[in-house]
Backbone bond lengths (Angstrom), bond angles and torsions (degrees), N, CA, C in turn:
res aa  C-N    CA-C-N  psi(-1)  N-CA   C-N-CA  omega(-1)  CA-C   N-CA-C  phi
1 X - - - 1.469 - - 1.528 109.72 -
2 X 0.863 118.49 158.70 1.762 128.84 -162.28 1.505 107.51 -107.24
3 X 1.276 111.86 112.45 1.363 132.42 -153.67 2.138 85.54 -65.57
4 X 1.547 107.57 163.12 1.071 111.22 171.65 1.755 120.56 -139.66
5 X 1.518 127.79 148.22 1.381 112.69 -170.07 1.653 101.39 -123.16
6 X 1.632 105.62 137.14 1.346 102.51 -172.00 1.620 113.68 -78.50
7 X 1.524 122.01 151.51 1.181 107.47 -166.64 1.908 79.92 -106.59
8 X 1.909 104.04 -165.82 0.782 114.23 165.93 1.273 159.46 -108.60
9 X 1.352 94.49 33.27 1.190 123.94 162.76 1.740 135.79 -108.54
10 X 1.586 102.79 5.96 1.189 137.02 164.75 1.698 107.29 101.37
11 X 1.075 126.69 7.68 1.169 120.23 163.65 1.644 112.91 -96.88
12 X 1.429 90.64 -171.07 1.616 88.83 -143.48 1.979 81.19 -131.05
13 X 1.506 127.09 150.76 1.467 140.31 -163.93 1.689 95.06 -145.99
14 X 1.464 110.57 117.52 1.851 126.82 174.31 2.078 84.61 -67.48
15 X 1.645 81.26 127.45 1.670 96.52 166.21 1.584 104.66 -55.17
16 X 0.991 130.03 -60.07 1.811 123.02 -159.00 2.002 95.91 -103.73
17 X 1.104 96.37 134.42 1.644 114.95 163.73 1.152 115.41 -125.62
18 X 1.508 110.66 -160.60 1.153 129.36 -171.91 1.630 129.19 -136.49
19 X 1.043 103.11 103.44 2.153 112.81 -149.85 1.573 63.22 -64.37
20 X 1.538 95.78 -174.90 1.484 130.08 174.92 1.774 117.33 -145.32
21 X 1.685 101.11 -24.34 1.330 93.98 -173.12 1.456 120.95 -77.44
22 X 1.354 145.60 142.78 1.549 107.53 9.45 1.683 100.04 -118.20
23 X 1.299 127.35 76.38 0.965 139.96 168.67 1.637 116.85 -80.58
24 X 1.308 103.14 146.36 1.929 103.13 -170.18 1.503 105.66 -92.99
25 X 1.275 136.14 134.12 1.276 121.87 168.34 1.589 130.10 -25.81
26 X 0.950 122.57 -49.82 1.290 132.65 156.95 1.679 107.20 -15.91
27 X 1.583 93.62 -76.82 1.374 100.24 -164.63 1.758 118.94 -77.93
28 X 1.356 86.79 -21.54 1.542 96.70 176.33 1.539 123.03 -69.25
29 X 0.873 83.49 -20.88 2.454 110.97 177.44 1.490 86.55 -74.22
30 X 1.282 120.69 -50.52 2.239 119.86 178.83 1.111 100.81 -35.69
31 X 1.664 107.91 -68.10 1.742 125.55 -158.94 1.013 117.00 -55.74
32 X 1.348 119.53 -50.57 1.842 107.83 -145.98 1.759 75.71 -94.84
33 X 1.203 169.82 -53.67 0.977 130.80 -146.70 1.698 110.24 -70.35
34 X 1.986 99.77 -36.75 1.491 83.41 -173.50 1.742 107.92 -66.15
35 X 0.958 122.61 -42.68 1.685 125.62 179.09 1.317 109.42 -28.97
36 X 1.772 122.48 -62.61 1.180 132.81 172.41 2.099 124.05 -55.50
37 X 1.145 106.61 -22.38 1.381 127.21 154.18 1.576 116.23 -66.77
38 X 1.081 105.72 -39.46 1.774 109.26 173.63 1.089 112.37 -95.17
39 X 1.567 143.37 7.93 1.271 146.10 168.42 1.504 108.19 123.01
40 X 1.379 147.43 -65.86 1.327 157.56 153.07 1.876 81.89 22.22
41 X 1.484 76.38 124.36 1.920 104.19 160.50 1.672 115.99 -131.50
42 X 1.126 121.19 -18.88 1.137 132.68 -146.27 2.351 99.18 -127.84
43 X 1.943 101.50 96.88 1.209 96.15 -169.14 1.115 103.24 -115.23
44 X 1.089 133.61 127.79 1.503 138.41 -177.53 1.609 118.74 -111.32
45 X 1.286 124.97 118.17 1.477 160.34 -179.81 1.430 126.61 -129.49
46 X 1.828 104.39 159.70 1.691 100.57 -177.83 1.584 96.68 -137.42
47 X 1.029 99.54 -134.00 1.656 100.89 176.21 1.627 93.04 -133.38
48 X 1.246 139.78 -44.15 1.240 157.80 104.48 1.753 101.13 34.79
49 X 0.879 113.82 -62.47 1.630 127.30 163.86 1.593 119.96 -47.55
50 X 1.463 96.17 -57.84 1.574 71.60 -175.80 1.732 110.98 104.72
51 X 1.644 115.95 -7.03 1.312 94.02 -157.54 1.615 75.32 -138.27
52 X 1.181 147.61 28.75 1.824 131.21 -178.75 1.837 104.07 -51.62
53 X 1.598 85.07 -53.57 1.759 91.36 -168.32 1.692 95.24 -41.63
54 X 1.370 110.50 -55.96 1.931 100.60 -156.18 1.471 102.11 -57.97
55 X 1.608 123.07 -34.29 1.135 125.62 -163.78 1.822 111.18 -65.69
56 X 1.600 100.67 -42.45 1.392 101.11 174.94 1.726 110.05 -56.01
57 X 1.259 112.33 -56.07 1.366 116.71 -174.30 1.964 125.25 -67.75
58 X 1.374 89.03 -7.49 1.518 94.71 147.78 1.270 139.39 -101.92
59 X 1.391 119.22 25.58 0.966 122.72 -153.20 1.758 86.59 -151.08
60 X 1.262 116.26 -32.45 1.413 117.52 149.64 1.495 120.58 -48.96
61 X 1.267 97.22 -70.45 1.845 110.56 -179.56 1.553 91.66 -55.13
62 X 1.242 154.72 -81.02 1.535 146.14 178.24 1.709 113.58 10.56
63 X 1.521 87.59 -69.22 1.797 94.44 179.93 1.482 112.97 96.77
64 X 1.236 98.92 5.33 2.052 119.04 -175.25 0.742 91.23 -72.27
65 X 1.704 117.51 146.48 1.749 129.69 158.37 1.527 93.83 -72.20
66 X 1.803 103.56 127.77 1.607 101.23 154.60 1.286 151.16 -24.77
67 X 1.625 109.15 -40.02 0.780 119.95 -160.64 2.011 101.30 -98.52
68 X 1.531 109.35 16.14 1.128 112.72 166.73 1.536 115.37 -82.31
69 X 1.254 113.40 -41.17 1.581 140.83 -179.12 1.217 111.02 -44.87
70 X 1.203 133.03 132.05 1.354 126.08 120.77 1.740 132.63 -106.61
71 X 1.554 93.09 105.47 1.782 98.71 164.37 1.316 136.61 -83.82
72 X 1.177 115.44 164.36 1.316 122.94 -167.03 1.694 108.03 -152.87
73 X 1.542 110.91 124.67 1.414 115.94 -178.89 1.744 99.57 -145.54
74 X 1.499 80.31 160.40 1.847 93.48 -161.91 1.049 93.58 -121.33
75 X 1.866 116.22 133.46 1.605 120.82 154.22 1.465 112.12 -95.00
76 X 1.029 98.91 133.47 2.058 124.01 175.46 1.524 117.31 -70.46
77 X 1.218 115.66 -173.38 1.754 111.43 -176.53 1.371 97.21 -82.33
78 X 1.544 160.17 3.43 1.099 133.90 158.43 1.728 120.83 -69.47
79 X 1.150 104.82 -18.00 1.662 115.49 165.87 1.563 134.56 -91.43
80 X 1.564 95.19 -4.33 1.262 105.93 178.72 1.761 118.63 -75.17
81 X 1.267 125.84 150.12 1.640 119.26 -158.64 1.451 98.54 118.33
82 X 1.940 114.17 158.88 0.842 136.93 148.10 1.979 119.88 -27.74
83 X 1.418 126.31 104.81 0.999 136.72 -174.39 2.013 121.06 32.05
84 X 0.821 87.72 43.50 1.715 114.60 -176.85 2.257 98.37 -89.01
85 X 1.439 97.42 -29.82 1.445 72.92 -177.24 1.711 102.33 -111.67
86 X 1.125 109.86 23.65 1.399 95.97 154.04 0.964 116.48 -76.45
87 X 1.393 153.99 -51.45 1.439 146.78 155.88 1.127 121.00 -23.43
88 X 1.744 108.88 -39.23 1.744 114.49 -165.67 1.589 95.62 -63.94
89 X 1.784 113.25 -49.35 0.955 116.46 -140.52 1.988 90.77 -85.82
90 X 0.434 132.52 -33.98 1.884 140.09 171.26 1.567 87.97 -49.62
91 X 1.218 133.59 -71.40 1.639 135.37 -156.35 2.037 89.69 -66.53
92 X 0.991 127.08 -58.74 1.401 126.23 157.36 2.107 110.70 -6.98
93 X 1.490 78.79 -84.74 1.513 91.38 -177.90 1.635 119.28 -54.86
94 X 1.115 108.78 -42.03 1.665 100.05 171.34 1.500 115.01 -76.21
95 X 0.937 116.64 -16.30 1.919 124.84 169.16 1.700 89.63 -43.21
96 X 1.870 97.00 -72.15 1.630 113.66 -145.80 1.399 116.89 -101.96
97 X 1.860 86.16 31.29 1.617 98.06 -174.94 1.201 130.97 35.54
98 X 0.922 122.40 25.54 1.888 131.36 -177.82 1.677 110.76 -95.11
99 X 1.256 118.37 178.28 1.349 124.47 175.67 1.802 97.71 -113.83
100 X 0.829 114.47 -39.86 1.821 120.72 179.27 1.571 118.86 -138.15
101 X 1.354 115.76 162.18 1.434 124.44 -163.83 1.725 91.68 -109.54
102 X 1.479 141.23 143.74 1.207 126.78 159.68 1.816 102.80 -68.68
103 X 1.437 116.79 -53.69 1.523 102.58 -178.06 1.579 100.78 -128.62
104 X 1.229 109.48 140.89 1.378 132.78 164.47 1.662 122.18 -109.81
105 X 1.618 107.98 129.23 1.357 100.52 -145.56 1.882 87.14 -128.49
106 X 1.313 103.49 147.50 1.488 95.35 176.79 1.623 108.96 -107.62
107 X 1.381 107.82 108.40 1.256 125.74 -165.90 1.583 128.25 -16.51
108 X 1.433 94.70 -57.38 1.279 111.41 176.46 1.691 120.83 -136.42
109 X 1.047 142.27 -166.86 1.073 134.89 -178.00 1.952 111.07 -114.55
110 X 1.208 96.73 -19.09 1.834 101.15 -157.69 0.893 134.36 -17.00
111 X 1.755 111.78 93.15 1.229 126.95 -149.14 1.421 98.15 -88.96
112 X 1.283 123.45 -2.62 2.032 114.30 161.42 1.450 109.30 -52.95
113 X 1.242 108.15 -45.31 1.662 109.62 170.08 1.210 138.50 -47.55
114 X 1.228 116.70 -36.48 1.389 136.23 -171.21 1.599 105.25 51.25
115 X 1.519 122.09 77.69 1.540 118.02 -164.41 1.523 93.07 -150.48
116 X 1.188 116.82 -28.19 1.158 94.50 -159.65 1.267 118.55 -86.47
117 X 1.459 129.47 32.61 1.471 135.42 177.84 1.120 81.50 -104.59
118 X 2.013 132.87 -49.79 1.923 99.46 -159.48 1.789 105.45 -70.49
119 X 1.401 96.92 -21.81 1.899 106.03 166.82 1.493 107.02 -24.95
120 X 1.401 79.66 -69.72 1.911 85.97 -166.57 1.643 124.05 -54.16
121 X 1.448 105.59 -34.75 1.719 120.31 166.48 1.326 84.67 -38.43
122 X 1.280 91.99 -107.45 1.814 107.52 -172.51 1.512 122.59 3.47
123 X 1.139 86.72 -64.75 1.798 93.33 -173.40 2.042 107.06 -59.33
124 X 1.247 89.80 -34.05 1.721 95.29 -164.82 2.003 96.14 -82.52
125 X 1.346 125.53 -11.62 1.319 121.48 155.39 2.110 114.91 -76.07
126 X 1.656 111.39 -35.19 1.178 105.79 175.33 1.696 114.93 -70.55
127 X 1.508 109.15 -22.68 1.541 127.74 -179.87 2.029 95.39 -58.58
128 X 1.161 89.19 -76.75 1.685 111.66 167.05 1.394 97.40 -6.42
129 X 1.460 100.54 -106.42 1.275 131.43 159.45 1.853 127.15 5.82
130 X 1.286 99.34 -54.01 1.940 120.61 169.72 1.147 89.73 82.39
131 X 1.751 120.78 63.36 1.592 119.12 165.87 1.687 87.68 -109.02
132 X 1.545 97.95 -41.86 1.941 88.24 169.24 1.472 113.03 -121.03
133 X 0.879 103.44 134.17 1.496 112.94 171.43 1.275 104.83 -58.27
134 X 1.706 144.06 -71.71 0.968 141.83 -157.80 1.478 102.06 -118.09
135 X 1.477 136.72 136.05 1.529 132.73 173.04 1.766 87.62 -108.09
136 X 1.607 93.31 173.53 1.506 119.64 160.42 1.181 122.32 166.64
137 X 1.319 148.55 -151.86 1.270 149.65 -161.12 1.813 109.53 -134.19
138 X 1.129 122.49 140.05 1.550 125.73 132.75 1.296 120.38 -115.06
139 X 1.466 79.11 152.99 1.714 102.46 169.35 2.032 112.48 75.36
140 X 1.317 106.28 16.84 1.315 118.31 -172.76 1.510 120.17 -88.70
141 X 0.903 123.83 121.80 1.629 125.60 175.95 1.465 126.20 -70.63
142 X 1.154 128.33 153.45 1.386 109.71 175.86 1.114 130.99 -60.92
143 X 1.688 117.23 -24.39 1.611 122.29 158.75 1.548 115.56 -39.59
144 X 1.122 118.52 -50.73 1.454 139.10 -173.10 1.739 113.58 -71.66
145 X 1.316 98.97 -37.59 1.564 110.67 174.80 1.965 106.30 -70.97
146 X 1.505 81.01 -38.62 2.150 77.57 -179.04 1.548 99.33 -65.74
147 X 1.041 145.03 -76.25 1.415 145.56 -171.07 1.372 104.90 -20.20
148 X 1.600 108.23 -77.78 1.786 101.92 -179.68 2.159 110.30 -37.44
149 X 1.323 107.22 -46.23 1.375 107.25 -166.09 1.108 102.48 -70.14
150 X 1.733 140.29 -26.19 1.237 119.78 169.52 1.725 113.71 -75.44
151 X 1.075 103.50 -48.94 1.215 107.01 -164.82 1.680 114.01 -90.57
152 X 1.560 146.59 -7.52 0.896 163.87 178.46 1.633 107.76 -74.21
153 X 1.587 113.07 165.37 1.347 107.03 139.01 1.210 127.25 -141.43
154 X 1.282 121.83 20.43 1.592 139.58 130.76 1.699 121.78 -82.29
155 X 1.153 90.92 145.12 1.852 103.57 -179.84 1.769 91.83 -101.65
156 X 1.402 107.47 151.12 1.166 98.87 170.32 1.825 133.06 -99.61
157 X 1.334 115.37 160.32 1.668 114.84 -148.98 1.661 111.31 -74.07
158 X 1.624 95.38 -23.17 1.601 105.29 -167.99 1.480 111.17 -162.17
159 X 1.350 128.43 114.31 1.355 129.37 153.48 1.092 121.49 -65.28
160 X 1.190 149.23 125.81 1.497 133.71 -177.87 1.940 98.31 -116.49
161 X 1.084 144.54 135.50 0.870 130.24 -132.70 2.036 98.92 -174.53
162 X 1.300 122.44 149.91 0.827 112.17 -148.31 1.901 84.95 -96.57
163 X 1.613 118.45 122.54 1.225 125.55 -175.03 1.139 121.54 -145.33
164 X 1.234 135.88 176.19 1.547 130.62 -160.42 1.398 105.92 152.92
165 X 1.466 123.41 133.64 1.617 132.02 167.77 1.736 113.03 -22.91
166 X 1.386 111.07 -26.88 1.569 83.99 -148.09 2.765 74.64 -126.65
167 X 1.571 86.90 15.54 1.894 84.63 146.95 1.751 99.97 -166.88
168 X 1.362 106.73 100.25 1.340 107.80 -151.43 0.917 76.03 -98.70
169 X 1.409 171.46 -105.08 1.539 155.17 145.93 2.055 88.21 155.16
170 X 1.786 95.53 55.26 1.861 119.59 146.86 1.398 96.97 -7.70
171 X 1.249 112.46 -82.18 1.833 112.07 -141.63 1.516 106.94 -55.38
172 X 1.595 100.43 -44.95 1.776 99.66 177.20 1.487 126.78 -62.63
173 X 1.279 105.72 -39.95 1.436 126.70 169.59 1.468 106.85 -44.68
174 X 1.344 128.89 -65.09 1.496 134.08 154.62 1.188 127.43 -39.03
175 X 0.892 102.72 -32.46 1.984 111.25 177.83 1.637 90.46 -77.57
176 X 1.359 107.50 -92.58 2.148 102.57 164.30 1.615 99.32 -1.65
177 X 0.999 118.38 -116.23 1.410 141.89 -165.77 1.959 93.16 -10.39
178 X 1.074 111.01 -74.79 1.561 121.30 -176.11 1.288 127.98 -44.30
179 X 1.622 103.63 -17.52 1.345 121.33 176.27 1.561 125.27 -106.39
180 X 1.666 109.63 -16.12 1.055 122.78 -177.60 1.653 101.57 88.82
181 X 1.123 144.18 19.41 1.538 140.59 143.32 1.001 127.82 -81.78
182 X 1.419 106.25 135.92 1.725 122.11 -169.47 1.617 103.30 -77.77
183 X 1.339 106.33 146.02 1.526 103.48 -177.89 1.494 104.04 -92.37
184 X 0.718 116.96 161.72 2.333 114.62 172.44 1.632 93.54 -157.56
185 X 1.455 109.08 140.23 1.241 140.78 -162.96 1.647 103.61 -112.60
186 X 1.152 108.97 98.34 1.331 113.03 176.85 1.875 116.88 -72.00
187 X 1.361 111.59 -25.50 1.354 129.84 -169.67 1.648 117.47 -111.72
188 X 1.527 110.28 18.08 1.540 110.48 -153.61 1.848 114.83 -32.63
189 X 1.043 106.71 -31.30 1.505 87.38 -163.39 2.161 100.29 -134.99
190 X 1.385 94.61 41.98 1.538 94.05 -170.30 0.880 96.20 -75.00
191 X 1.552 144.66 143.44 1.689 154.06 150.88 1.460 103.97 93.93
192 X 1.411 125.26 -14.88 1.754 123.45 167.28 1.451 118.64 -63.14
193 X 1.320 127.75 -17.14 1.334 114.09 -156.10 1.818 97.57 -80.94
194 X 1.379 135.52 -10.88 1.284 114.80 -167.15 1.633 91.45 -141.75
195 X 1.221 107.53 26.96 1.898 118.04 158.33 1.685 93.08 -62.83
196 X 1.251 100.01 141.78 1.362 105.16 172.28 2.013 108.55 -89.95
197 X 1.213 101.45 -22.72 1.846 94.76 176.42 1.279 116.73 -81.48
198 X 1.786 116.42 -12.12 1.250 116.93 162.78 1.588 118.95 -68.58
199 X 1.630 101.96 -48.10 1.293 107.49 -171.99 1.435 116.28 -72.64
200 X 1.301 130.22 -6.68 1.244 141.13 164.40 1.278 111.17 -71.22
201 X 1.273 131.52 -52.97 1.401 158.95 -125.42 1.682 92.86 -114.76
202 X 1.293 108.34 -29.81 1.801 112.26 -176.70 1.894 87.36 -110.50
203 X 1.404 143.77 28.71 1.413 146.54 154.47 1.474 100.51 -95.71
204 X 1.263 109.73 -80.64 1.371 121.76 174.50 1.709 112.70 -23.54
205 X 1.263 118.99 -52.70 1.651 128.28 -161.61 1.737 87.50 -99.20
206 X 1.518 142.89 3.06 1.433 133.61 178.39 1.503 89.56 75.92
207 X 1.227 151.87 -56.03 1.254 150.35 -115.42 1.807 106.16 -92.79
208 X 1.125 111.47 -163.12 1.598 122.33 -169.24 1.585 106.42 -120.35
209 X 1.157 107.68 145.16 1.603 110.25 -172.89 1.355 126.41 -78.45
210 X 1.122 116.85 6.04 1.106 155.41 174.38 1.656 107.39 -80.45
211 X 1.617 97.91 -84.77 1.703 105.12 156.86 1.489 130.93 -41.56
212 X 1.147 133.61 -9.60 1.073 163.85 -140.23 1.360 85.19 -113.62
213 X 1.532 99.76 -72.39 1.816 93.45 -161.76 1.387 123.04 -75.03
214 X 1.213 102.67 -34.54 1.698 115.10 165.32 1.449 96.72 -49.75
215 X 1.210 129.62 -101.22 1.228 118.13 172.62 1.436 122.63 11.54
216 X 1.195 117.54 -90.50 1.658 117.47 164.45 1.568 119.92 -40.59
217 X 1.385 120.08 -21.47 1.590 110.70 159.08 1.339 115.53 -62.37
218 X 1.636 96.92 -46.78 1.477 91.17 -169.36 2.020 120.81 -60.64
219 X 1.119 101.41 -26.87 1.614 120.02 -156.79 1.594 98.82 -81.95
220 X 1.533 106.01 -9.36 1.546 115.35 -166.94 1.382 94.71 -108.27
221 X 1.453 128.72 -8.52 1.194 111.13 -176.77 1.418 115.06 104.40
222 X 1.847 122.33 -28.13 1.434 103.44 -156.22 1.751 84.62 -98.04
223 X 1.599 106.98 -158.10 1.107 138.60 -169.75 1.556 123.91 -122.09
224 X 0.917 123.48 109.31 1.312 123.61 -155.13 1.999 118.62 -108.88
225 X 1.117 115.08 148.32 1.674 101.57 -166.01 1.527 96.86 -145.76
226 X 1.617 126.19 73.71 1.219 126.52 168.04 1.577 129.15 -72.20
227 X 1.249 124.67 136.00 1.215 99.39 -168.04 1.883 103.99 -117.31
228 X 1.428 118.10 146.73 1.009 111.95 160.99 1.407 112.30 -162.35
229 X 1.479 116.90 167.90 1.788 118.65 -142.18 1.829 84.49 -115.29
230 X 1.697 131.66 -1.33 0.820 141.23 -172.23 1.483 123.39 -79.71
231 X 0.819 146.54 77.03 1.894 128.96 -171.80 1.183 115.74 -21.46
232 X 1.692 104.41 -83.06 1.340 112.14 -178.52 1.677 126.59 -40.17
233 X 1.886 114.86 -5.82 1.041 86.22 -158.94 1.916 85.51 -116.29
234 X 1.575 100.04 -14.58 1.560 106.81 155.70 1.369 110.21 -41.74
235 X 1.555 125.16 -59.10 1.374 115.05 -166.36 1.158 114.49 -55.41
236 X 1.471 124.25 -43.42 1.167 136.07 -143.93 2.175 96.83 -87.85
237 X 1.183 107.69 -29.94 1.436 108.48 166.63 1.218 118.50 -70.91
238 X 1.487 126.69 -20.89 1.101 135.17 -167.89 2.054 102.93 -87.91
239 X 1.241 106.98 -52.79 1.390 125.09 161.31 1.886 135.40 -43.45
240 X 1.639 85.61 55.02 1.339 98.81 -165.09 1.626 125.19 -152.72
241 X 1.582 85.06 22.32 2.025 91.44 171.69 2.034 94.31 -129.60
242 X 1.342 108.83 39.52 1.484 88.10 147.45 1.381 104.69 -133.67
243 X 1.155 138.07 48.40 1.396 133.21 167.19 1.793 109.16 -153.65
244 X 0.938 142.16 -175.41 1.718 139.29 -152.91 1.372 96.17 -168.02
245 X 1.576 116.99 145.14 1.613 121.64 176.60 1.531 93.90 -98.64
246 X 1.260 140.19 126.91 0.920 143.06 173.65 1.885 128.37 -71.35
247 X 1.207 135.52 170.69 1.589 106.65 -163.98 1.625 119.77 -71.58
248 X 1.378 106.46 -18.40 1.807 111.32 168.07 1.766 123.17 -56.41
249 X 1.208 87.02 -33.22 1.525 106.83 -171.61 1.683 108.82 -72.00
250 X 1.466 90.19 -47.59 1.742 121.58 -166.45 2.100 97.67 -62.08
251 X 1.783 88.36 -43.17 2.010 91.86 -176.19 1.267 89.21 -62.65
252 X 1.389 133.82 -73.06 1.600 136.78 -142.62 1.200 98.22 -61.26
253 X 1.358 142.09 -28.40 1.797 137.25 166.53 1.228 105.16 -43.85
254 X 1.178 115.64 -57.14 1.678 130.63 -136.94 1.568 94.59 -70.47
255 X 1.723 112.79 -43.45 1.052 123.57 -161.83 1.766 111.07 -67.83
256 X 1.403 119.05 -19.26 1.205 131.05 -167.19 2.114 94.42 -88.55
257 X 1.208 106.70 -9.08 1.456 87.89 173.88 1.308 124.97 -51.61
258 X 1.469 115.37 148.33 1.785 118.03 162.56 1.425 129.30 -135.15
259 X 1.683 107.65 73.59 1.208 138.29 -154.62 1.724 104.73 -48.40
260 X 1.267 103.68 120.84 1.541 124.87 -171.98 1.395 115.21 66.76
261 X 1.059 105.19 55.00 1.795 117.07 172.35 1.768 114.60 -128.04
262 X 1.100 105.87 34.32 1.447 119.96 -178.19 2.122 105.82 -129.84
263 X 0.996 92.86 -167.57 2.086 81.84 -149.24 1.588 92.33 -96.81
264 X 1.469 100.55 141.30 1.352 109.57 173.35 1.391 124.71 -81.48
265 X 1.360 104.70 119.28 1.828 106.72 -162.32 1.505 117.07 -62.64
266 X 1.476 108.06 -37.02 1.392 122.77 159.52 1.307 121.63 -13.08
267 X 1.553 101.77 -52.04 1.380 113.87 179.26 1.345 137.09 -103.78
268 X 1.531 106.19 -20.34 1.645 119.17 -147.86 1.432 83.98 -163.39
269 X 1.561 115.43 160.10 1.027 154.24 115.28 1.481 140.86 -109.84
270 X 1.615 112.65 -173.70 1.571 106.82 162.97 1.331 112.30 -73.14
């Protein structure tokens, strides 16, 4: 069963999900049912994607009670502004046929705009509201995180943020932690698969280097959302709460970091 971390607003987010980008509806309608057949609770989408419709309709074909799920969809800079994503987030919901989102995430921050504080209003009236159960941010810096905290009166539930063993990016993670925000890993295992301390480290444990790193999300606390259009390799991400990296394993990770080598939000996102 898929361990879960409470946020702070009293709900509760499954450590491992299921990215979606850049999958086509089509194919994304494949995934999430088989994912959800292999255990997967936790589906992650934007509008940005391109794929809500497939996502709703895999999740139809599934046959899961809703209220097993937790989703997650992101509004982009066309929703950013004074109550601009209530619409986004309504056009959202009829995509993925749902009545509510568990977390709603504001895509990016683009602070050239200067928007994304009335963003955050907004979202914390759809929060209000019970269109999302849980709000928060991706791709946000801690510059960006102080603004909401001065001027806000919600903190947000989850950064999701571009992360991985080998740019574990400490300082933010600490800032998170200090604030009560959940970290989420949009990239869990980008550039690990042919680390040699993974692939050692996934000999020793039988396992895959891949598994390996998830693993180390989990042991760190954050939340992780790998995506792949593969079965076999779904299972094998999924296959990773009966064994533990122990603290030798846990140093030789740490050591593979490469502090600020992950994407500048400033500019880009997923």
């Amino acid at each position: 069963m898929i361990s879960s971390i409470a946020l702070n607003d009293g709900h509760s987010i499954p450590q491992l999900g299921l990215g979606t980008w850049p999958l086509s509806d089509a194919e994304v309608a494949i995934v999430v049912p088989t994912a959800i057949e292999l255990g997967y609770r936790h589906i992650d989408t934007a509008v940005k994607y391109g794929n809500e419709v497939g996502v709703g309709e895999g999740i139809r074909r599934s046959g899961i009670d809703r209220d097993e799920l937790f989703i997650t969809t992101k509004l982009d800079g066309e929703f950013q502004g004074e109550d601009r994503a209530i619409d986004g987030l309504r056009e959202s919901l009829e995509r993925l046929d749902l009545e509510y989102v568990d977390l709603l995430l504001i895509h990016w921050p683009l602070p050239e705009r200067g928007e994304f504080l009335s963003t955050w209003r907004t979202f914390e009236k759809l929060h209000a509201d019970g269109f999302a159960r849980s709000i928060g941010v991706s791709n946000f810096k801690p510059a960006h995180l102080d603004v909401l905290a001065d001027a806000a009166t919600t903190v947000p539930a989850v950064n999701q943020v571009d992360l991985s063993p080998t740019n574990a990016r400490l300082a933010e993670r600490a800032y998170h932690d200090s604030r009560g925000i959940v970290t989420e890993a949009w990239s869990p295992i980008k550039g690990v698969l042919d680390q040699p301390v993974l692939l050692e480290i996934a000999e020793k444990h039988e396992r895959s280097a891949a598994q390996i790193a998830l693993r180390w999300h989990l042991q760190n606390g954050l939340v992780a959302i790998p995506k792949s259009i593969n079965p076999e390799r779904l299972a094998d991400n999924i296959a990773i709460f009966d064994f533990e990296l122990d603290s030798r394993d846990l140093e030789a990770i740490a050591a593979i970091d490469v502090p600020g080598s992950g994407v500048d939000s400033d500019v880009t996102g997923h």
